[in-house]
MMTF fields as JSON, N, C-alpha, C and O atoms, coordinates in Angstrom:
{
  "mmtfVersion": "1.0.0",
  "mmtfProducer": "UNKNOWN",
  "numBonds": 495,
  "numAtoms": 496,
  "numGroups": 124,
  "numChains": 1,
  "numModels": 1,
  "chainsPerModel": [1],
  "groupsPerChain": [124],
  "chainIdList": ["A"],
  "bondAtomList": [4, 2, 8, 6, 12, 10, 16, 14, 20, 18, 24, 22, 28, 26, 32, 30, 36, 34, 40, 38, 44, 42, 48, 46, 52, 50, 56, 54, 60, 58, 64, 62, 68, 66, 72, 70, 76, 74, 80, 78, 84, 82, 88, 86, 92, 90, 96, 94, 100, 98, 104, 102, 108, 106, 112, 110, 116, 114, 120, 118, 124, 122, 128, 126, 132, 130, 136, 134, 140, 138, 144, 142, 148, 146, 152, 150, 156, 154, 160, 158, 164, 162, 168, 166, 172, 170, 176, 174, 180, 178, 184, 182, 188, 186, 192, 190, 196, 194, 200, 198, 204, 202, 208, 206, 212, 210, 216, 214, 220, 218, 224, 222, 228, 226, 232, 230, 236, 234, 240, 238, 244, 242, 248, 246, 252, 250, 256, 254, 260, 258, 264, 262, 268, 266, 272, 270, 276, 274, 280, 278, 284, 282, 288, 286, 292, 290, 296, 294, 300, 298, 304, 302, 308, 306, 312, 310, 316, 314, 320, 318, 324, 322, 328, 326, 332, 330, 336, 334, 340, 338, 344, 342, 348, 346, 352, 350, 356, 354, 360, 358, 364, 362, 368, 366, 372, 370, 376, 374, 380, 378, 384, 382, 388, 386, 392, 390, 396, 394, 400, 398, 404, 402, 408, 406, 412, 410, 416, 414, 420, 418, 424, 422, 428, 426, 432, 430, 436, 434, 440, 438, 444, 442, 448, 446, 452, 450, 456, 454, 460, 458, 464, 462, 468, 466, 472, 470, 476, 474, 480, 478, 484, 482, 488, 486, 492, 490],
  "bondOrderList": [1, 1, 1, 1, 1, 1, 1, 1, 1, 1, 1, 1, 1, 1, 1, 1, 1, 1, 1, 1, 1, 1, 1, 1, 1, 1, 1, 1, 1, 1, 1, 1, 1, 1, 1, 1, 1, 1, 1, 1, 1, 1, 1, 1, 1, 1, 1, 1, 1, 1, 1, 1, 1, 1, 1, 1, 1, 1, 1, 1, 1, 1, 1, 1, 1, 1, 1, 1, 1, 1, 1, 1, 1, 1, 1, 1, 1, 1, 1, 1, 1, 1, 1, 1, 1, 1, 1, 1, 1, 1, 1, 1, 1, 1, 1, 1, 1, 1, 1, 1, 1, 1, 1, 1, 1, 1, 1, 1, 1, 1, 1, 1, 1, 1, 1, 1, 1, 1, 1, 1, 1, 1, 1],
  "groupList": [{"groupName": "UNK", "atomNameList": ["N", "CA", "C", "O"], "elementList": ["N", "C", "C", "O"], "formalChargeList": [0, 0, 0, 0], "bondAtomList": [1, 0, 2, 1, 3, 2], "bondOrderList": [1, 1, 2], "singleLetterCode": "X", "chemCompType": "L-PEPTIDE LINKING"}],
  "groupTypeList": [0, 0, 0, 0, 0, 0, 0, 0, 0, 0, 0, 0, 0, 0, 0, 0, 0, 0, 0, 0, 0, 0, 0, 0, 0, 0, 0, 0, 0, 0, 0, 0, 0, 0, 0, 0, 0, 0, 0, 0, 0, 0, 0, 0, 0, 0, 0, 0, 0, 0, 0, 0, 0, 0, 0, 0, 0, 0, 0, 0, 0, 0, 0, 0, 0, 0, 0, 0, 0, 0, 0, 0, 0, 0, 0, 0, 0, 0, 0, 0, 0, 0, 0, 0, 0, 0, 0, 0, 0, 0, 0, 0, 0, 0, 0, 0, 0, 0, 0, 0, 0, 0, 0, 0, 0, 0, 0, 0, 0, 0, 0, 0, 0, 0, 0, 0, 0, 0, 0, 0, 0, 0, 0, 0],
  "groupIdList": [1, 2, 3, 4, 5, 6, 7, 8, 9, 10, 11, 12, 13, 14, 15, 16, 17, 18, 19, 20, 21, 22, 23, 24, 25, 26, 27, 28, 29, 30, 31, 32, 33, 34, 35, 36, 37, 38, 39, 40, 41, 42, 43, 44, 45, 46, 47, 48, 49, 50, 51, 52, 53, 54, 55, 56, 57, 58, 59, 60, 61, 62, 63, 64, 65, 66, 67, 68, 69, 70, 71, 72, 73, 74, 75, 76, 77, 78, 79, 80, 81, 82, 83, 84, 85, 86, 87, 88, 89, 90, 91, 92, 93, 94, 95, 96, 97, 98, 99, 100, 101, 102, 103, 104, 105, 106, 107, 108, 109, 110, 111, 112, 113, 114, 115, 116, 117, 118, 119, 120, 121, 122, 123, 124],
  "secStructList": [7, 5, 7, 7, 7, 7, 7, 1, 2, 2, 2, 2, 2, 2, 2, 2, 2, 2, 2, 2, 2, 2, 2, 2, 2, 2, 2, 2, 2, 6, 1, 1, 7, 6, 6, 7, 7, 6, 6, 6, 1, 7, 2, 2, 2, 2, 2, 2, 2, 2, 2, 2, 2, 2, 2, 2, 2, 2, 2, 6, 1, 7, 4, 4, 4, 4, 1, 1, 7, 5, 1, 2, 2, 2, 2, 2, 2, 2, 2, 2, 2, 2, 2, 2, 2, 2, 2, 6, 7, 6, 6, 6, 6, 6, 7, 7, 2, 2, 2, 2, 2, 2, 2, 6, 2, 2, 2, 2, 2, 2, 2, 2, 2, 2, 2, 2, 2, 2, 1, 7, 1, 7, 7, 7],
  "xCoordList": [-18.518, -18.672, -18.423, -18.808, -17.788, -17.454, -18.16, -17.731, -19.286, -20.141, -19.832, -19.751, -19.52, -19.396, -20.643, -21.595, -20.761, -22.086, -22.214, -22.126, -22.406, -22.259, -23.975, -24.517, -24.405, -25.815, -25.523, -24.358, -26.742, -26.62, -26.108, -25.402, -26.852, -26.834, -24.914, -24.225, -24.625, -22.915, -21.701, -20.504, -22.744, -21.782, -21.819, -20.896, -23.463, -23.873, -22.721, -21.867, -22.94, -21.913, -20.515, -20.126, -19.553, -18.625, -18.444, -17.715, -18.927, -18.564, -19.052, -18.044, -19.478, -19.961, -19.01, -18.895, -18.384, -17.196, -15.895, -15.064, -15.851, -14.616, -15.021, -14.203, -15.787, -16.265, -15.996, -15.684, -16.034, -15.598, -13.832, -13.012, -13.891, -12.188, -12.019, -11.099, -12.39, -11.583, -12.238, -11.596, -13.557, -13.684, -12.127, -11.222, -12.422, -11.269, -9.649, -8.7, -9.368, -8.002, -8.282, -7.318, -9.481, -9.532, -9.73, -9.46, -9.936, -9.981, -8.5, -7.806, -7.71, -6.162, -5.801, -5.277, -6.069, -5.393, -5.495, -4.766, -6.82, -7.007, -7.806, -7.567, -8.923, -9.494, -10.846, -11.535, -11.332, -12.583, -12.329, -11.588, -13.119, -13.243, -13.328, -14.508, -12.454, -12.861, -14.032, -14.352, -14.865, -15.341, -17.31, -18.348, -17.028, -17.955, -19.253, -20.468, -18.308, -18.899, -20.206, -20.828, -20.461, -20.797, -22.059, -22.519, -22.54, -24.19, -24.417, -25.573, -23.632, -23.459, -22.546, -22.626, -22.047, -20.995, -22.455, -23.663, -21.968, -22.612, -23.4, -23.081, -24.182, -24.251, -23.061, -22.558, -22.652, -21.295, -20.704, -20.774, -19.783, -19.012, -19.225, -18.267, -20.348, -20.221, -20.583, -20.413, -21.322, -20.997, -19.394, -19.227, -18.481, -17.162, -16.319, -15.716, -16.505, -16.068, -16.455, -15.602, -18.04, -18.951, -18.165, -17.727, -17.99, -17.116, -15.465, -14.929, -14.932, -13.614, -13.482, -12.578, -14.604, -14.497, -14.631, -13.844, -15.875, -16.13, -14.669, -14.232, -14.18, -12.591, -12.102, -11.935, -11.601, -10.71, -11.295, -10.571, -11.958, -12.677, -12.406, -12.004, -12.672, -13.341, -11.632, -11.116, -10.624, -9.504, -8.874, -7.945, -9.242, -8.673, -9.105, -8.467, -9.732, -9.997, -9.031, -8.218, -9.369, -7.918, -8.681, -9.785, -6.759, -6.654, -7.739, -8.316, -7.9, -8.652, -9.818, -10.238, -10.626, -11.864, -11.682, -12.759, -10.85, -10.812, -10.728, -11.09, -10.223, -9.772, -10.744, -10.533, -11.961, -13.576, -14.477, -14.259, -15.71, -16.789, -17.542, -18.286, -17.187, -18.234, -19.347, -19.907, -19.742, -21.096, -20.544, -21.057, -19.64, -18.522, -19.484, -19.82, -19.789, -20.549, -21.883, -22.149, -22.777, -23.941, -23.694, -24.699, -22.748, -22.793, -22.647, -23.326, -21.587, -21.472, -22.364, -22.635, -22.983, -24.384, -25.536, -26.102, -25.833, -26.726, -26.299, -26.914, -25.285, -24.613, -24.68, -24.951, -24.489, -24.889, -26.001, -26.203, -27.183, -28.297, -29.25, -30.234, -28.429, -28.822, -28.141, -28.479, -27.37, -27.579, -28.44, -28.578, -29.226, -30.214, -30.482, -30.203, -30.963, -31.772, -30.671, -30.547, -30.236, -28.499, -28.232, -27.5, -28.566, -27.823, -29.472, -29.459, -30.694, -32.159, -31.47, -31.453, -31.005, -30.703, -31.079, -30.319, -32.178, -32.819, -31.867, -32.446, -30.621, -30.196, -29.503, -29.191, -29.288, -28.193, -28.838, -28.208, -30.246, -30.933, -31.133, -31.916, -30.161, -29.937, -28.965, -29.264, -28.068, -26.885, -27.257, -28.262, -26.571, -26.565, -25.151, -23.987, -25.908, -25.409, -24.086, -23.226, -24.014, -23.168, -22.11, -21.405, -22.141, -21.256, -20.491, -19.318, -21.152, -20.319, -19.507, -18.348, -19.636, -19.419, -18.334, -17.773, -18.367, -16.836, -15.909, -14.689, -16.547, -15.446, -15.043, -13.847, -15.197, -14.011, -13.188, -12.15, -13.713, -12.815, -11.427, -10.892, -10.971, -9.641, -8.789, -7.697, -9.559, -9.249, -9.102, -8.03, -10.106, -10.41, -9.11, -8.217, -8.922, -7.973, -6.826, -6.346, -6.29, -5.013, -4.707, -3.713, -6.136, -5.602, -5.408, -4.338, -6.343, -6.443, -5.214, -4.925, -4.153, -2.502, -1.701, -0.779, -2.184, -0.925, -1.521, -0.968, -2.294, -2.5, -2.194, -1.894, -2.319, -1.562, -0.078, 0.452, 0.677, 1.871, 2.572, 3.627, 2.218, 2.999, 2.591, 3.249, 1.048, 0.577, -0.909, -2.01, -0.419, -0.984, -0.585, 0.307, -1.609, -0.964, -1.109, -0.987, -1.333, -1.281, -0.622, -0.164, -0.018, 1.228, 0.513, -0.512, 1.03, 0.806, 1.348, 0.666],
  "yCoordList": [-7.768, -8.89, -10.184, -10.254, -11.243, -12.44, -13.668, -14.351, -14.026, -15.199, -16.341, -16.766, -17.321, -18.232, -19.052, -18.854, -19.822, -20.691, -22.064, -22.702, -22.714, -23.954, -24.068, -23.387, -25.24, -25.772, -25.831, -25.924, -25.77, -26.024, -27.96, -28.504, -28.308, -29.807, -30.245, -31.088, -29.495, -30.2, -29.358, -29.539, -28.347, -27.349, -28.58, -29.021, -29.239, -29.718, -31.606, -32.059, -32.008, -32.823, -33.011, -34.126, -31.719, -31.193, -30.976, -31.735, -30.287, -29.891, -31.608, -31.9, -32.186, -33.274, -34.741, -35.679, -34.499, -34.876, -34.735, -35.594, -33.065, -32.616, -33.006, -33.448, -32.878, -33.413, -34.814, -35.316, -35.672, -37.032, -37.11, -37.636, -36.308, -36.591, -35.591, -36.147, -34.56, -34.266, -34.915, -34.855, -35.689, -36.397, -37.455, -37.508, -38.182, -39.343, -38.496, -39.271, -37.288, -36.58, -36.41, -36.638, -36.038, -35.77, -37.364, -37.471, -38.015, -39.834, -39.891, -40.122, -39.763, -40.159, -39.488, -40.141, -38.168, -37.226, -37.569, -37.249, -38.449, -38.795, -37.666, -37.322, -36.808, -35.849, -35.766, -34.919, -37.19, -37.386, -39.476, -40.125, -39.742, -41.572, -42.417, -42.639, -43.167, -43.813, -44.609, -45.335, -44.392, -45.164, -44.702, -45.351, -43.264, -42.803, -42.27, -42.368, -41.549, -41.13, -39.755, -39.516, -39.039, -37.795, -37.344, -36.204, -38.412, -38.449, -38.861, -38.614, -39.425, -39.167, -37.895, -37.38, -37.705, -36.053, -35.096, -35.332, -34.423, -33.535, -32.375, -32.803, -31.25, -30.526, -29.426, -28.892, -29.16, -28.3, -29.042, -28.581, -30.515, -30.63, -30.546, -30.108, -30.877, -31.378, -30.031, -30.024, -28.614, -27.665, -26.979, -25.872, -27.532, -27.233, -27.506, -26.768, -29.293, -30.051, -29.243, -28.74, -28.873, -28.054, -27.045, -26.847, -26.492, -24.895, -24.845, -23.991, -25.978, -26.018, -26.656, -26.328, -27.952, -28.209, -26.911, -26.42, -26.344, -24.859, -24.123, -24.046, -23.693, -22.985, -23.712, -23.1, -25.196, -25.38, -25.531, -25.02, -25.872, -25.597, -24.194, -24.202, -23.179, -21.991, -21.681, -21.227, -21.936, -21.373, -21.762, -21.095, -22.734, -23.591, -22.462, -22.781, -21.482, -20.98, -20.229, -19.719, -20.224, -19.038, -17.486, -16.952, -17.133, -15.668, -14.785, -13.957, -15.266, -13.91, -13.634, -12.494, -15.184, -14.584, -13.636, -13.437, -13.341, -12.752, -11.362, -10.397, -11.191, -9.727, -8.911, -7.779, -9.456, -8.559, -9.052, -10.234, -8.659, -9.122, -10.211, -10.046, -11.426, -12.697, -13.118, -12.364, -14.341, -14.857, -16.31, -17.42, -15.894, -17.177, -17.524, -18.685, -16.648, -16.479, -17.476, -18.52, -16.439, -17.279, -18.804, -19.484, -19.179, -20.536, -21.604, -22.548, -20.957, -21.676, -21.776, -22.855, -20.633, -20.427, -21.297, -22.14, -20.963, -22.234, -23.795, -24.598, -23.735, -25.418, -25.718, -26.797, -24.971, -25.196, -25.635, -26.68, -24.584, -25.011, -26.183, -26.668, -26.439, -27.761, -29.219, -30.357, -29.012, -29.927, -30.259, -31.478, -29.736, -29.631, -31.149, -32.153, -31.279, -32.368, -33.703, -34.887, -32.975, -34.498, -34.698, -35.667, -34.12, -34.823, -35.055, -35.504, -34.591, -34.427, -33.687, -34.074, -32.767, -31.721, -30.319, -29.616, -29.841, -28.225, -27.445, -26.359, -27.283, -26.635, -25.571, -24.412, -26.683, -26.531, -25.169, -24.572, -24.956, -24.168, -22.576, -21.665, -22.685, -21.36, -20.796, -19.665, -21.241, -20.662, -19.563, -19.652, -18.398, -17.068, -16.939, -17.225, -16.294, -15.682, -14.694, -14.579, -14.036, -12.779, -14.473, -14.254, -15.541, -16.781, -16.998, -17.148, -17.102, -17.848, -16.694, -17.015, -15.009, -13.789, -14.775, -15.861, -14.065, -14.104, -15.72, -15.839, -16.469, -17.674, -16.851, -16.66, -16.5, -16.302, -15.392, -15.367, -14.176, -13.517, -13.203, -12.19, -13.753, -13.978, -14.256, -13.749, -15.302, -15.237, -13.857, -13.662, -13.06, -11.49, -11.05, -10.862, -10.863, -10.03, -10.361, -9.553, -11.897, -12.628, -11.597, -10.902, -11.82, -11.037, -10.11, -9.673, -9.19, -7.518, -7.004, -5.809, -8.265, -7.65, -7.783, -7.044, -8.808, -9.221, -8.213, -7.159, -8.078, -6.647, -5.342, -4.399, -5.404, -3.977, -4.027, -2.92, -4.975, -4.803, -4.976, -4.345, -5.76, -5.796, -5.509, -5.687, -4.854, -4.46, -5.001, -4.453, -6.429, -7.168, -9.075, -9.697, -9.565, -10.672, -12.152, -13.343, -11.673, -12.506, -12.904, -11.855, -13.723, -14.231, -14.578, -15.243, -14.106, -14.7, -15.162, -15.676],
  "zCoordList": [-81.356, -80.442, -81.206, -82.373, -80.613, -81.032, -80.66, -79.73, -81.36, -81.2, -81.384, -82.537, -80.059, -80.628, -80.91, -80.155, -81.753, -82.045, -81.9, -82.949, -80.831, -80.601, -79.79, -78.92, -80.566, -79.952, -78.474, -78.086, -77.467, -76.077, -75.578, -74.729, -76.541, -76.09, -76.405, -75.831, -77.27, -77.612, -76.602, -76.383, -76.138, -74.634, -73.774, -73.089, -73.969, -72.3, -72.834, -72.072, -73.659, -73.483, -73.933, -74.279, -73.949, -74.145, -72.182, -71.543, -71.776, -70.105, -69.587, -68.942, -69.546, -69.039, -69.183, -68.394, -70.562, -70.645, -70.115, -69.823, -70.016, -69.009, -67.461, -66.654, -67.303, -65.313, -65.396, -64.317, -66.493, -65.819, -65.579, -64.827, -66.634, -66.844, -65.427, -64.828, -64.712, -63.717, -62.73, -61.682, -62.604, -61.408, -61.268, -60.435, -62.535, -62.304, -62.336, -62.449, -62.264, -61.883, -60.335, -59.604, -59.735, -58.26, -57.777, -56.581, -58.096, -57.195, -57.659, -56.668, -58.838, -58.909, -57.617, -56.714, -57.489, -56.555, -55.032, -54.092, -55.101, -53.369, -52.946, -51.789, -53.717, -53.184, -53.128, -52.561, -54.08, -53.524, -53.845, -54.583, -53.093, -53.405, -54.237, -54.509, -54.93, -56.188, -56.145, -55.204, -57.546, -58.002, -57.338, -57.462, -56.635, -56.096, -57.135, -56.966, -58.496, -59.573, -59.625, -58.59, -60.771, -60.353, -60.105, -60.049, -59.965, -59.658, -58.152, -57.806, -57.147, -56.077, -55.485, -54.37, -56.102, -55.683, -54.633, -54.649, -54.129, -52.73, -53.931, -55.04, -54.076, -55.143, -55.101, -56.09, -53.476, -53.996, -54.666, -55.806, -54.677, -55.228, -56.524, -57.161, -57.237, -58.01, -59.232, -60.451, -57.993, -59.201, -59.112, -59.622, -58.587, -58.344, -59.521, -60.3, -59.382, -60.961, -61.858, -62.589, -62.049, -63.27, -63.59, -64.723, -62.798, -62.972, -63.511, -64.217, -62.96, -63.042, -64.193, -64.962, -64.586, -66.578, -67.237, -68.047, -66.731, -67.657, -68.195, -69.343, -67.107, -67.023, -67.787, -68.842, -67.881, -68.379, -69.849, -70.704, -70.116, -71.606, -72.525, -73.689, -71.85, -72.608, -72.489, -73.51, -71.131, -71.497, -72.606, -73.062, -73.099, -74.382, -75.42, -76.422, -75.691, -76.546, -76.657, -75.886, -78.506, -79.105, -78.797, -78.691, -78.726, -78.1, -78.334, -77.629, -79.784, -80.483, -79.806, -79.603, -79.267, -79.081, -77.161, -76.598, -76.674, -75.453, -76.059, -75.385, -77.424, -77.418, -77.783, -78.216, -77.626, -77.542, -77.158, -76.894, -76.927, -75.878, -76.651, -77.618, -76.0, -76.581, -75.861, -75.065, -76.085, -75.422, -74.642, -74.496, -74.354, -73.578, -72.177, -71.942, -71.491, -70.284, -70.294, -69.698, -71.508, -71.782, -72.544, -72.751, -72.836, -73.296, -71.577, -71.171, -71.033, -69.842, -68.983, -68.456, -68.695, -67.886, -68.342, -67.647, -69.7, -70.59, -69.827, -69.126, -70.239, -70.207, -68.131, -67.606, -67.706, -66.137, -65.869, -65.25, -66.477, -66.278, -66.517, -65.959, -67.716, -68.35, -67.431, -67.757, -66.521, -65.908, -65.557, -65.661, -65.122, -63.709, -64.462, -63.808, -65.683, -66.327, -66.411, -66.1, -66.833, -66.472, -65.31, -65.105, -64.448, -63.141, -61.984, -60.838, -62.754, -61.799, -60.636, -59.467, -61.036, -59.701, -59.943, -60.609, -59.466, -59.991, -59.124, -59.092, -58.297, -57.893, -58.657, -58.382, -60.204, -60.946, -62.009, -62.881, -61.593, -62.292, -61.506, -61.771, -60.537, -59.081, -60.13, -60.512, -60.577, -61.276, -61.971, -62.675, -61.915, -62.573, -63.309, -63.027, -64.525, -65.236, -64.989, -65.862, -63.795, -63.016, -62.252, -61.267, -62.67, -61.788, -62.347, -62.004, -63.784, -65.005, -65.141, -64.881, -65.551, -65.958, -64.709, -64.856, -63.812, -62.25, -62.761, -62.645, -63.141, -63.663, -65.107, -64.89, -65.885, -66.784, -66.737, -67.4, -65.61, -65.578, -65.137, -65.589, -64.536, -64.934, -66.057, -66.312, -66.822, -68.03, -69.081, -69.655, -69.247, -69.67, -69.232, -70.059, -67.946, -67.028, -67.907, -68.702, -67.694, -68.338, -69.809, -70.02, -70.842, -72.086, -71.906, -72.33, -71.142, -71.176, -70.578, -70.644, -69.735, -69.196, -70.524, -70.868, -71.191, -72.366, -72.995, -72.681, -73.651, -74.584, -74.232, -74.964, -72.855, -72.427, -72.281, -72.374, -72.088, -71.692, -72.85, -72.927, -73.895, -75.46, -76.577, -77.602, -76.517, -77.684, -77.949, -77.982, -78.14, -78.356, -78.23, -78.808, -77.28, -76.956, -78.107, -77.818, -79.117, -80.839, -81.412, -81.865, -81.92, -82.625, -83.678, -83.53, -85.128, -86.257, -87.265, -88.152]
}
C-alpha cells in the first residue's frame, strides 16, 4: 500500500485553495454569480466545488501512486470533513468515506485500463 503523508490541516488548505480557484472558473463561466463567494454557496453547491477540487487535486498525482492501494480516499474524506469548521457547516461532517472511495474511482479505473491494455501505464 502507498501512503501518502500529508498533515490534515495542509489537505484542508490545499482543497480550499482549489475551490476558490474553481469558484472564480464557474463565475468566469456564468454558472454561478460573481462576487457571491463560498461561504454563501447553497451546501450542495458548495460540496460540488469540494468534490470537484478533490478530483482535480489527487488526479494530479503521479501514476505510481494509482498502481496500488493508497489512503487517497481517507485524505479526501478527512479534508471534507474538516470543512464543516471552515465553512461552520456540520453538513460537511455527513460525508462518508464510501463518497470520497466513488470520487476517485474513475481515476483507479483510468490506471487499471492503461495497465491492462499496455502492460503498464509508466514511462521512465
Amino acid at each position: 500500500m502507498i501512503e501518502i503523508k500529508i498533515p490534515a490541516s495542509a489537505a484542508v488548505i490545499l482543497l480550499k485553495q482549489r475551490m476558490n480557484q474553481e469558484l472564480s472558473m464557474r463565475e468566469k463561466a456564468g454558472k454561478i454569480s460573481s462576487g457571491i463567494g463560498l461561504n454563501n454557496l447553497s451546501q450542495a453547491e458548495l460540496l460540488k466545488i469540494a468534490e470537484t477540487s478533490a478530483f482535480d487535486i489527487v488526479f494530479l498525482l503521479p501514476a505510481d501512486v494509482w498502481s496500488e492501494e493508497n489512503n487517497v480516499a481517507d485524505i479526501i474524506y478527512k479534508a471534507i470533513h474538516s470543512l464543516a469548521s471552515v465553512f461552520n457547516r456540520e453538513e460537511f461532517k455527513l460525508y462518508k468515506r464510501d463518497q470520497a472511495e466513488k470520487l476517485i474511482k474513475p481515476i483507479k479505473n483510468l490506471f487499471a485500463q492503461l495497465d491492462n491494455s499496455k502492460g503498464t501505464p509508466f514511462v521512465n
